[in-house]
DOGUNU-364385 format. One line per field, with one value per residue: residue number from 0; x, y, z of N, C-alpha, C, CB in turn. Coordinates in pm, whole numbers, plus 50000, padded with zeros to 5 digits. Atoms other than C-alpha are relative to their C-alpha. Glycine has a CB too. Layout:
DOGUNU-364385
paro [NUM:...] .
nx [X:...] .
ny [Y:...] .
nz [Z:...] .
cax [X:...] .
cay [Y:...] .
caz [Z:...] .
cx [X:...] .
cy [Y:...] .
cz [Z:...] .
cbx [X:...] .
cby [Y:...] .
cbz [Z:...] .
***
This chain:
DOGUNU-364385
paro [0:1:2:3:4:5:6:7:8:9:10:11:12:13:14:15:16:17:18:19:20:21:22:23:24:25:26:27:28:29:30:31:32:33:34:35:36:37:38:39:40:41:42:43:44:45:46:47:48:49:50:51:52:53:54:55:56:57:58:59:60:61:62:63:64:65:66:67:68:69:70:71:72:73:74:75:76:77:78:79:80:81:82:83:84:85:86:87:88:89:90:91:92:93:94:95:96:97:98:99:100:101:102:103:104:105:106:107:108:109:110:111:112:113:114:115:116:117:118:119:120:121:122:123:124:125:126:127:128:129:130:131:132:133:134:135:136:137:138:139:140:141:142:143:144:145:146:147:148:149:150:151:152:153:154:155:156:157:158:159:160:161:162:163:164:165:166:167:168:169:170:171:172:173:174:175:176:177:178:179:180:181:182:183:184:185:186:187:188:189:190:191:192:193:194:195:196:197:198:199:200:201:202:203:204:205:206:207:208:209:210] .
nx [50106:50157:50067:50086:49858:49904:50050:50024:49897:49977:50109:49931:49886:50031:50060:49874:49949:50034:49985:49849:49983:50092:49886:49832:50055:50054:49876:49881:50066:49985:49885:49995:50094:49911:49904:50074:50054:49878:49944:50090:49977:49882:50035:50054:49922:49921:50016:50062:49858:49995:50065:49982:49813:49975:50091:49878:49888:50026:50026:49914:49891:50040:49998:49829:49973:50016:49931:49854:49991:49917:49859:49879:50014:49991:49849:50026:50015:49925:49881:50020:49968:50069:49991:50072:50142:50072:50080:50092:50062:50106:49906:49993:50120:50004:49944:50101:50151:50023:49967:50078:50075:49957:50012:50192:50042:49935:50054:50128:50016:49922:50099:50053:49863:50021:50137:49915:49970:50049:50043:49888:49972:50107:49961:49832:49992:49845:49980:49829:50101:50085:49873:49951:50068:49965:49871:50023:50109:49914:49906:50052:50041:49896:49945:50125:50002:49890:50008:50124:49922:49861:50022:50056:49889:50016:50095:49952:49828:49878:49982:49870:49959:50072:50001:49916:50053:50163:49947:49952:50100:50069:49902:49947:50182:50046:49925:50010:50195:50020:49966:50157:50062:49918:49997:50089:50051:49922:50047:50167:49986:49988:50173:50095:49963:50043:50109:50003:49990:50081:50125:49996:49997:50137:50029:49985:50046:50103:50018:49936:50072:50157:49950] .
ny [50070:49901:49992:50086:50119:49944:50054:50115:50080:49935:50082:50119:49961:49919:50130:50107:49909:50007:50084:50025:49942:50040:50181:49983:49970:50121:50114:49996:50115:50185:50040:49944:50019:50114:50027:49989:50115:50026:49933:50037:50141:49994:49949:50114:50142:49908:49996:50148:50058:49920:50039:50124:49978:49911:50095:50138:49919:49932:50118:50070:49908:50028:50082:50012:49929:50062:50114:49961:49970:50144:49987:49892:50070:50155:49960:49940:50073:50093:49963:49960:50089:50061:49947:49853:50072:50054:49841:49917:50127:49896:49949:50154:50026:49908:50015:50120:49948:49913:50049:50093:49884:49913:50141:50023:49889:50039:50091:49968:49888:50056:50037:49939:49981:50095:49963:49938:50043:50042:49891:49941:50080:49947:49871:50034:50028:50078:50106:49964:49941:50089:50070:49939:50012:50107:50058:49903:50048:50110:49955:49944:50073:50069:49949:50050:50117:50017:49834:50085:50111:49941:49969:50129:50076:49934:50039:50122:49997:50085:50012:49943:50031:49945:49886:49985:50008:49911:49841:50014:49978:49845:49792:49995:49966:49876:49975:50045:49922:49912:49982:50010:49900:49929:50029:50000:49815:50020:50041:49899:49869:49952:50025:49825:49908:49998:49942:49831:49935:50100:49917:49868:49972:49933:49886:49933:50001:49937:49841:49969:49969:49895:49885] .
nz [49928:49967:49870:49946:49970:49908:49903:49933:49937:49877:49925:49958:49906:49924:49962:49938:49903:49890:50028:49973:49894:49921:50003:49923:49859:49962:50022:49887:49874:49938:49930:49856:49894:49977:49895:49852:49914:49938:49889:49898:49988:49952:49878:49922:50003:49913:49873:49917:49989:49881:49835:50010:49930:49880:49885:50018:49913:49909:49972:49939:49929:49912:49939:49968:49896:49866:50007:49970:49792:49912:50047:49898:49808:49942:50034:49905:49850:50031:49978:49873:49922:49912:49913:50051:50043:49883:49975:50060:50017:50098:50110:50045:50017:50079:50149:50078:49946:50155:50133:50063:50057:50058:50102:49985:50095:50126:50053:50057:50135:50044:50056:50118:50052:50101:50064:50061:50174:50129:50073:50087:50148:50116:50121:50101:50174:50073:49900:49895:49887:49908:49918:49838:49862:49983:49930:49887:49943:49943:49879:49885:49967:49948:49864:49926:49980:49899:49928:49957:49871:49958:49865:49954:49947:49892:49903:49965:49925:50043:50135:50020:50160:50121:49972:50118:50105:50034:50008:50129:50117:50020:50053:50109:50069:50023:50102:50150:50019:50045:50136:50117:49992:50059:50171:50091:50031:50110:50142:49992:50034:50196:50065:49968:50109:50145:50027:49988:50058:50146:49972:50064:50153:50054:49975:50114:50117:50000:49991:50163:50112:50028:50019] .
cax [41075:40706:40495:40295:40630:40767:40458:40402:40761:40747:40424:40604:40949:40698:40528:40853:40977:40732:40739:41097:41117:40812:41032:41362:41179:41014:41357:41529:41226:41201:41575:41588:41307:41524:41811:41587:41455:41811:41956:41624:41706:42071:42003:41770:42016:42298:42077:41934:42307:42417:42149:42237:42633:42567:42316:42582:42826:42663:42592:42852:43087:42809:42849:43278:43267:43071:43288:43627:43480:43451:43790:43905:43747:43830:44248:44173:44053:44313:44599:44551:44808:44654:44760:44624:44335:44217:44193:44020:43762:43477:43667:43713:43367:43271:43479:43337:42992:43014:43224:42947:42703:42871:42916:42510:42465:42723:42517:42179:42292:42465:42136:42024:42397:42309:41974:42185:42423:42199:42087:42432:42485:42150:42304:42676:42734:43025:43163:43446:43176:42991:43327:43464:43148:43129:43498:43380:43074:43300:43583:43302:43142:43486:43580:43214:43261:43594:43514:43230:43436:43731:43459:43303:43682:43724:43453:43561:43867:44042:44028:44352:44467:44161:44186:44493:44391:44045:44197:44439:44195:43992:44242:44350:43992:43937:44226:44136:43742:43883:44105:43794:43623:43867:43853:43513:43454:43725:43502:43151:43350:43443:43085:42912:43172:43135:42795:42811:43014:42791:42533:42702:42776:42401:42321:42523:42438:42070:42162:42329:42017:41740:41961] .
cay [25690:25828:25949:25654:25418:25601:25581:25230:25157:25424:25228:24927:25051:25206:24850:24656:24916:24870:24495:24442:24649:24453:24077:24206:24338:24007:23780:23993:23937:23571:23562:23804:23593:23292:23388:23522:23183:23090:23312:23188:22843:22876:23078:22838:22528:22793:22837:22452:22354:22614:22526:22180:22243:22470:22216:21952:22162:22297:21968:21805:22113:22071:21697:21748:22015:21810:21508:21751:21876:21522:21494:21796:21661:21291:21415:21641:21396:21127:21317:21391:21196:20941:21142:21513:21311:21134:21521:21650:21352:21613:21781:21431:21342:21676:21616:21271:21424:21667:21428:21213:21493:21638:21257:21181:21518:21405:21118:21290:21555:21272:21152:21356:21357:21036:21240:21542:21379:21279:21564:21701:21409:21488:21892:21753:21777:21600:21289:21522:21672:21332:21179:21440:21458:21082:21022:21327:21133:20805:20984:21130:20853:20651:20953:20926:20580:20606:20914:20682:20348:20579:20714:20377:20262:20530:20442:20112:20143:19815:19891:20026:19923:20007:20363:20404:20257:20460:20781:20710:20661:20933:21247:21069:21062:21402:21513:21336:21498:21831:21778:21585:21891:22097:21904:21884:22308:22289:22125:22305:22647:22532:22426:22745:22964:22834:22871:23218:23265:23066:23301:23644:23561:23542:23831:23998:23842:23926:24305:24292:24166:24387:24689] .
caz [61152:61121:61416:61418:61463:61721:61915:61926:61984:62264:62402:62426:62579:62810:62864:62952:63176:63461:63400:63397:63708:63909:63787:63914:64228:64277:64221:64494:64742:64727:64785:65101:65201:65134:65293:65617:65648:65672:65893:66110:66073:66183:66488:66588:66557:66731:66997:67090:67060:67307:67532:67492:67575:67856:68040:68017:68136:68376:68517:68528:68671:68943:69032:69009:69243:69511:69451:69480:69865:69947:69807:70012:70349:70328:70218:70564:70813:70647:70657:71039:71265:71481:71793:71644:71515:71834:71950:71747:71684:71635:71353:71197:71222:71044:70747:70747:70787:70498:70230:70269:70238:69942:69776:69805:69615:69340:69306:69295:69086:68844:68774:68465:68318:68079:67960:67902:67693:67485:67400:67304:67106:66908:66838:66735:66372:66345:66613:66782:67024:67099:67168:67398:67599:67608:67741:68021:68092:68158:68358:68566:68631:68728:69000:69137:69174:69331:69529:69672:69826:69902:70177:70279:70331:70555:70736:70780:71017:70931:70552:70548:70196:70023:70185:69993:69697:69679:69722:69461:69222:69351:69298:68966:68841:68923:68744:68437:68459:68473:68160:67949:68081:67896:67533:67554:67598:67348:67068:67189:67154:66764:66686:66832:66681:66334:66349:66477:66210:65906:66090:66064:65675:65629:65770:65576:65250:65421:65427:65036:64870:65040:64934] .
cx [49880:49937:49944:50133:50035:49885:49991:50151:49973:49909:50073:50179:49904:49960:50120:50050:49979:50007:50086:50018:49943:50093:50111:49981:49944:50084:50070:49914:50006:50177:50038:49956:50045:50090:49987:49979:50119:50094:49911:50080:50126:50013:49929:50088:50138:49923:49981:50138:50048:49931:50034:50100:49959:49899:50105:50070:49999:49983:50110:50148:49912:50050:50155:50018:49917:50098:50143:49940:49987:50110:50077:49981:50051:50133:50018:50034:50080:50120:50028:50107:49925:49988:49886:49845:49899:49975:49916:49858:49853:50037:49983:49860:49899:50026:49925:49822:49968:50057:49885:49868:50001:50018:49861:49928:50073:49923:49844:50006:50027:49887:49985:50130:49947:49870:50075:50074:49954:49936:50086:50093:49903:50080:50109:49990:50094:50028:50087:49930:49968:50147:50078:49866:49963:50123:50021:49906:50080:50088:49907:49924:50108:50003:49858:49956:50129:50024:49889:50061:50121:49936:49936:50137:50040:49925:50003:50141:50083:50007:50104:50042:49945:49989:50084:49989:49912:50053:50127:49918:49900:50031:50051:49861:49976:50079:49951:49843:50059:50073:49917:49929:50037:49974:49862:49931:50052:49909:49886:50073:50078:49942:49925:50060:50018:49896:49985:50092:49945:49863:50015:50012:49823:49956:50061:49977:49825:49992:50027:49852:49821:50050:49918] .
cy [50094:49989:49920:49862:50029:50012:49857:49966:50065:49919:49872:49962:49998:49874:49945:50080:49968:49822:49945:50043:49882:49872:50012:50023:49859:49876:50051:49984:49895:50002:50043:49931:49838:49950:50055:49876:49935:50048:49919:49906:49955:50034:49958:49883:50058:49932:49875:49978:50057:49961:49865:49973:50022:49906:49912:50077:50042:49881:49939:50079:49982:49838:50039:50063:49935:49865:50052:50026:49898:49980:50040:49934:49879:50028:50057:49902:49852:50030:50035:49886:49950:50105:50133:49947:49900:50163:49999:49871:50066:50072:49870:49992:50091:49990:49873:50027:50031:49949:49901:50082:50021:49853:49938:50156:50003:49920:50034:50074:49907:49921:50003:49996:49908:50066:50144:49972:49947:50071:50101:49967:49994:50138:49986:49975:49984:49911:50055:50034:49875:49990:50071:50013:49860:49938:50105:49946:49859:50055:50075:49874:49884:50095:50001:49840:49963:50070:49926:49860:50076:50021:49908:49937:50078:49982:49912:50031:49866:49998:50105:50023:50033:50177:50072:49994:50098:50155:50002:50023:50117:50071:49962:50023:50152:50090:49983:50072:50149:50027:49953:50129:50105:49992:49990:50157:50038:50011:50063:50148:49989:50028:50143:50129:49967:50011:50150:50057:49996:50149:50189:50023:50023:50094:50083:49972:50042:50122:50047:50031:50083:50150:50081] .
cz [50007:50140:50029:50083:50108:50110:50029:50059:50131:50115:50056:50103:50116:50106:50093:50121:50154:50045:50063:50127:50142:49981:50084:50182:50060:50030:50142:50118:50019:50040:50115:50042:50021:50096:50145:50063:50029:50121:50155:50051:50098:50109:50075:50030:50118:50116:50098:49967:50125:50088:50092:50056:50130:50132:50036:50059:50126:50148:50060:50082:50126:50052:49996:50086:50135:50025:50039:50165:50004:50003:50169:50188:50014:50009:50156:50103:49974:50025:50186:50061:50095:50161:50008:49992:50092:50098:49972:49920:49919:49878:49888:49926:49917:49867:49915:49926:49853:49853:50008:49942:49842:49859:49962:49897:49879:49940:49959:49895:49784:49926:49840:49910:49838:49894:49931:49876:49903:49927:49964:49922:49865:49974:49968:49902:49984:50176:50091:50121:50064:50053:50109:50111:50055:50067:50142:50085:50113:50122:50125:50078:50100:50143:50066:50099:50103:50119:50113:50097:50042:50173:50093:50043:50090:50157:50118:50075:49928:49831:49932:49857:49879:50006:49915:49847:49904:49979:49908:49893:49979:49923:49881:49934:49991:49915:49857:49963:49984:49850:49837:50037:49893:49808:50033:50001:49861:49865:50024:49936:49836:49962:50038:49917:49846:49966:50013:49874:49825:50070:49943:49829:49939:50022:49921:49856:50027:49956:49821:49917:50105:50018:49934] .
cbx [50046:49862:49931:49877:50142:50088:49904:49931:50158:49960:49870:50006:50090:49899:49959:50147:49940:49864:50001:50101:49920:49835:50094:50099:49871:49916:50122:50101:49894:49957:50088:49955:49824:50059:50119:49860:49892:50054:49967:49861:50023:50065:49968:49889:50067:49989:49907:49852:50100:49971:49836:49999:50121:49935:49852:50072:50025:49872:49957:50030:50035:49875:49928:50104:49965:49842:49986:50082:49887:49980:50014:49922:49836:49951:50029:49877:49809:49987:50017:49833:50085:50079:50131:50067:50037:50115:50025:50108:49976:49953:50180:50015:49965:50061:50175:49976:49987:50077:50159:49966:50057:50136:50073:49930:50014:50124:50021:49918:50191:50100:49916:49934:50153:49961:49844:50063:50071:49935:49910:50058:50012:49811:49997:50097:49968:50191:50053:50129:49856:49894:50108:50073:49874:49990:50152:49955:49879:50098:50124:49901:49938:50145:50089:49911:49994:50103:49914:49911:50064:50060:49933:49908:50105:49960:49920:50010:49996:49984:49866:50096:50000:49839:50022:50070:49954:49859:50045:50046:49920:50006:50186:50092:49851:49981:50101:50007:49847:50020:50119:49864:50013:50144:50093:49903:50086:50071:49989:49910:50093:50017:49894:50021:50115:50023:49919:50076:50105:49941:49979:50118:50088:49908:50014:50094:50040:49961:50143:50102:49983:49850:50108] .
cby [49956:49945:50078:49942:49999:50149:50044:49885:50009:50161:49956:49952:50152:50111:49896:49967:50127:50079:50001:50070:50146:50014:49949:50184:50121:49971:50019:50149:49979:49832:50016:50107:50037:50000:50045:50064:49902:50011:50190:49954:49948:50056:50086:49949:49944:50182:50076:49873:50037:50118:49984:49957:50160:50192:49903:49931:50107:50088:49940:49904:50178:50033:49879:50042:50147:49959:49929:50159:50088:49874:50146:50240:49967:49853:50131:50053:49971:49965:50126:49998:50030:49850:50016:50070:49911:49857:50116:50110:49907:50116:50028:49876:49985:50073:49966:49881:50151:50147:49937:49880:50123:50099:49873:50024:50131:49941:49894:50058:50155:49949:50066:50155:49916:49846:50027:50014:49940:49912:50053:50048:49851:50025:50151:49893:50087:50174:49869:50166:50086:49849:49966:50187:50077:49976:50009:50135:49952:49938:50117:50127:49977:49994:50161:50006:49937:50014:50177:49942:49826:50179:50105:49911:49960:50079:49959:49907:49967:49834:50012:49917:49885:49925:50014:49928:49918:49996:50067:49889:49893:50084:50087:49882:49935:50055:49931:49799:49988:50070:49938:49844:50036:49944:49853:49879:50135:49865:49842:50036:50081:49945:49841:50065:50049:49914:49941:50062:50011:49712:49982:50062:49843:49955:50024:50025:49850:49997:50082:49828:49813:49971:49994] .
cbz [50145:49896:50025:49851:49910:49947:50000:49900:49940:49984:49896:49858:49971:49944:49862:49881:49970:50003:49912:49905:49975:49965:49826:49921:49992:49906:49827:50011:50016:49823:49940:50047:49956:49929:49953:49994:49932:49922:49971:49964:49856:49945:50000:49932:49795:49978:50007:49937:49876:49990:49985:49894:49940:49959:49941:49847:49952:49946:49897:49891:49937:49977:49963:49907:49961:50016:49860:49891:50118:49964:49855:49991:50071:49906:49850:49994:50053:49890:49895:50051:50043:50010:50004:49819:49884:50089:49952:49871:50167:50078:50063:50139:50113:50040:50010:50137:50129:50013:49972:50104:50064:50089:50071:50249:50060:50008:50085:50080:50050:50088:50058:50026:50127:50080:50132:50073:49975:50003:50058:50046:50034:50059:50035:50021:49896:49932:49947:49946:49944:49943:49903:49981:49996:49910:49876:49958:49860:49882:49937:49960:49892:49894:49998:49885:49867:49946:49869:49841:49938:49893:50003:49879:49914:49945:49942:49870:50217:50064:49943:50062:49977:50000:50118:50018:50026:50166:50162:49985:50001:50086:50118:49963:50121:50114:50019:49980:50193:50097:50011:50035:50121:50063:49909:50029:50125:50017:49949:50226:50130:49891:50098:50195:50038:49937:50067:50168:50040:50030:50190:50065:49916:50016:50110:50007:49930:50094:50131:49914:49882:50142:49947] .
***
């Protein structure tokens, strides 16, 4: 190969070099910057899901717990023998006092519940979520409802029968709210942790390609 050959080839190695370098450099930016906007994306959808759960949740563990102290007071000043319970009349009247209290704040809080779930049936990506917070929404709504004439039959002295009744239905209702409670944490804590873990894989395929 003569000196003139061996420069131009050399010129042209020399060419491609920086070239080739600046392309390859340019292919693995756009894809970091790919899978950044992914990681974003995901961690955004994470988080409005989460927020979404935890309102709901939060919610309706508030209205069950004013609906169980009614519970606990009306079971109280019911279980009382007539004798004990013509004593203590103030006592009585107390319990009455505060399950109605405590049932009027089930019902205010019980409000927003329907606006809630609907906004943790918009971040469910798949029907197992709506449907357990949907059959939580119902069973809360039943012991609210039963938790509610149980203390109006109370009230009522000669409504003997429905006293029974009502408070039946109560303490089974509440039962059944804390076990929908249960399946529907259940299916929030799949959905959050498969994202958290669709999230940590990007991150690490983030960290691979801006090696």
């Amino acid at each position: 190969m003569d000196a003139s050959l061996a420069a131009v080839l050399g010129a042209v190695v020399g060419a491609i070099g920086p070239s080739t370098t600046a392309a390859v450099s340019g292919v693995l930016g756009r894809r970091s910057s790919l899978v950044q906007m992914k990681v974003d994306y995901t961690k955004m959808v994470y988080d409005h899901r989460r927020e979404a759960y935890q309102q709901f949740a939060t919610r309706v563990q508030s209205v069950h717990a004013f609906l169980g102290n009614a519970q606990e007071n009306l079971v109280f000043a019911g279980d009382l023998e007539a004798p004990v319970r013509d004593n203590q009349m103030e006592g009585v009247g107390k319990c009455f006092a505060e399950a109605e209290t405590s049932t009027e704040s089930a019902i205010l809080q019980s409000k927003t519940i329907r606006e809630l779930y609907a906004d943790v049936s918009i971040q469910s990506p798949d029907q197992s979520l709506t449907l357990a917070a949907n059959a939580l929404v119902i069973a809360l709504d039943a012991e609210l409802e039963h938790t509610r004439r149980w203390l109006v039959s109370e009230l009522e002295i000669d409504d003997w029968a429905g006293q029974s009744e009502y408070r039946k239905r109560a303490l089974e209702a509440h039962r059944l709210v804390s076990e929908r409670f249960l399946d529907f944490s259940r299916a929030a804590s799949n959905i959050l942790g498969s994202d958290g873990t669709e999230i940590a894989s990007d991150r690490r395929r983030l960290r691979f390609w801006r090696r």
